[in-house]
N, C-alpha and C positions, 0 to 999 in steps of 0.2 A: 522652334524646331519643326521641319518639314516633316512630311508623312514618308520619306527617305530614311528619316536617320530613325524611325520608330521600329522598323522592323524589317524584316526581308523582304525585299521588292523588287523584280525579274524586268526588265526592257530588254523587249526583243525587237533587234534593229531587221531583221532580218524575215522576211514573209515566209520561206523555208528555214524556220530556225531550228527544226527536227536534224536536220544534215547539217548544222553549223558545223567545220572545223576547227574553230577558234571561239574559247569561251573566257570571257573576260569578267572578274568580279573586282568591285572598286568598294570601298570601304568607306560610309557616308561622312565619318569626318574628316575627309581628304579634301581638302580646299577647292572649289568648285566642282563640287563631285556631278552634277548636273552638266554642267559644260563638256566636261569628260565622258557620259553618258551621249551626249549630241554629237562629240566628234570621234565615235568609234566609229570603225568601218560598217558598212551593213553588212558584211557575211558574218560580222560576230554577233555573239549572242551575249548579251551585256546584263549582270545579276549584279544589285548594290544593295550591300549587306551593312542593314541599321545596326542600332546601337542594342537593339531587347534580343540581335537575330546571333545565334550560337553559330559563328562562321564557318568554325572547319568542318560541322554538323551538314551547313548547307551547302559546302564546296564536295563536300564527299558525297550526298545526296543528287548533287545535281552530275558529278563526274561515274558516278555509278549507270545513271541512265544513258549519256551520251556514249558519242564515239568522234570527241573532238581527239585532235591533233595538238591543240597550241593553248595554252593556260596561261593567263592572265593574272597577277597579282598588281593591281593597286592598293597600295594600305601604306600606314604609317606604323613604326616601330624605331629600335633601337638596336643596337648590337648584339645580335641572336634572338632576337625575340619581334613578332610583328603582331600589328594590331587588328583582328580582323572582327568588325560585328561587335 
């Protein structure tokens, strides 16, 4: 297991990642969660929420402080229900 899927860990593609408009969080047991990580755009701000991290805890934390535009869900799930963290 990587130091990804351990807990909450923030990549910021972006050198002004304060003004990101677009925030994207990827869920570390998404199948190449790291690839996915590399080919986000750089104006986003890219958060990949491990397996110990309480997700909607850290989507609401981090959506509290910005003033993005565009939300990102990568995760895995099922018929109403999604896997996050």
């Amino acid at each position: 297991m990587n130091s990804l899927s351990r807990q909450f860990s923030e990549h910021i593609k972006s050198s002004d990642y304060l003004a990101s408009k677009a925030i994207i969080f990827i869920d570390s047991r998404v199948s190449r969660c790291d690839y996915l990580v590399q080919q986000a755009t750089p104006e986003a701000r890219v958060f990949v929420l491990g397996l110990l991290a309480d997700g909607v805890n850290a989507i609401t934390h981090t959506l509290n402080s910005s003033a993005c535009q565009a939300v990102t869900l990568v995760c895995l799930g099922a018929p109403g229900c999604l896997y996050l963290g």
